[in-house]
C-alpha positions in Angstrom: -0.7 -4.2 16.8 1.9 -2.1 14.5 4.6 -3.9 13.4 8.2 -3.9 14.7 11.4 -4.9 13.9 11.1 -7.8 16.4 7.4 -9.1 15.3 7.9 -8.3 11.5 8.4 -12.0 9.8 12.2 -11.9 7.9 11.9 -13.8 4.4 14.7 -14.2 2.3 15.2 -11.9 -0.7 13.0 -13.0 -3.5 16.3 -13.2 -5.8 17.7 -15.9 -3.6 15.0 -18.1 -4.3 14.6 -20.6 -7.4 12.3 -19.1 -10.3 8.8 -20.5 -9.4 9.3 -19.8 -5.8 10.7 -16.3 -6.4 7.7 -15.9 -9.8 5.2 -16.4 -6.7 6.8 -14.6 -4.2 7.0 -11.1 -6.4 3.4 -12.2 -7.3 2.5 -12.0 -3.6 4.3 -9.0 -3.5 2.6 -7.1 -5.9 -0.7 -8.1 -4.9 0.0 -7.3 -1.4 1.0 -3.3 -2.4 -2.1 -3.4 -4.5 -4.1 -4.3 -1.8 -2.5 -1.6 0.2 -2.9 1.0 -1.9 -7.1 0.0 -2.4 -7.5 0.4 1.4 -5.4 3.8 1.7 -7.3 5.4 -1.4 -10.6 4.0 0.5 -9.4 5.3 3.7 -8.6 8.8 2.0 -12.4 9.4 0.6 -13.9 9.3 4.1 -11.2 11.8 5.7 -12.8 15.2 6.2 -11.9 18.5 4.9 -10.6 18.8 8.3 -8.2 15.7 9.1 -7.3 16.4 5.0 -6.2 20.2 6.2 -4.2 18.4 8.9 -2.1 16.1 6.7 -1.4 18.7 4.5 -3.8 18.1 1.7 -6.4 19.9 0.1 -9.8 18.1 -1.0 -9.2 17.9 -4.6 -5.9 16.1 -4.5 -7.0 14.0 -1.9 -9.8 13.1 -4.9 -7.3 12.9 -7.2 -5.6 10.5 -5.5 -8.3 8.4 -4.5 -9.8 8.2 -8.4 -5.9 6.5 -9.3 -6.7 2.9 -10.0 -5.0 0.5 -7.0 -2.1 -0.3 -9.8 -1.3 2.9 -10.4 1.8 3.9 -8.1 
């Protein structure tokens, strides 16, 4: 189920929170992009030369982009 607005959990801004707290919080963060990014450079090495046509890329930047280490922006 995709997330909404209305099912999306709200947590207060890491900067209101005292320093351990917010230390772990950005720590969760970051990890949780990381992991993100593993999955969608995973996810782009089994597309086809086909779907990567349809999202407007072309097999060797689709490569490139799935060679980038996962904490690499």
């Amino acid at each position: 189920m995709p997330r909404t607005a209305s099912t999306a959990l709200a947590l207060p801004s890491p900067a209101a929170l005292p320093p351990l707290p917010r230390l772990l919080v950005s720590a969760a963060l970051v990890l949780a992009r990381w992991e993100d990014r593993r999955r969608s450079r995973l996810a782009l090495e089994r597309l086809t030369p086909q779907q990567l046509r349809d999202i407007g890329l072309t097999p060797g930047a689709a490569e490139a982009e799935a060679a980038r280490p996962f904490w690499r922006g």
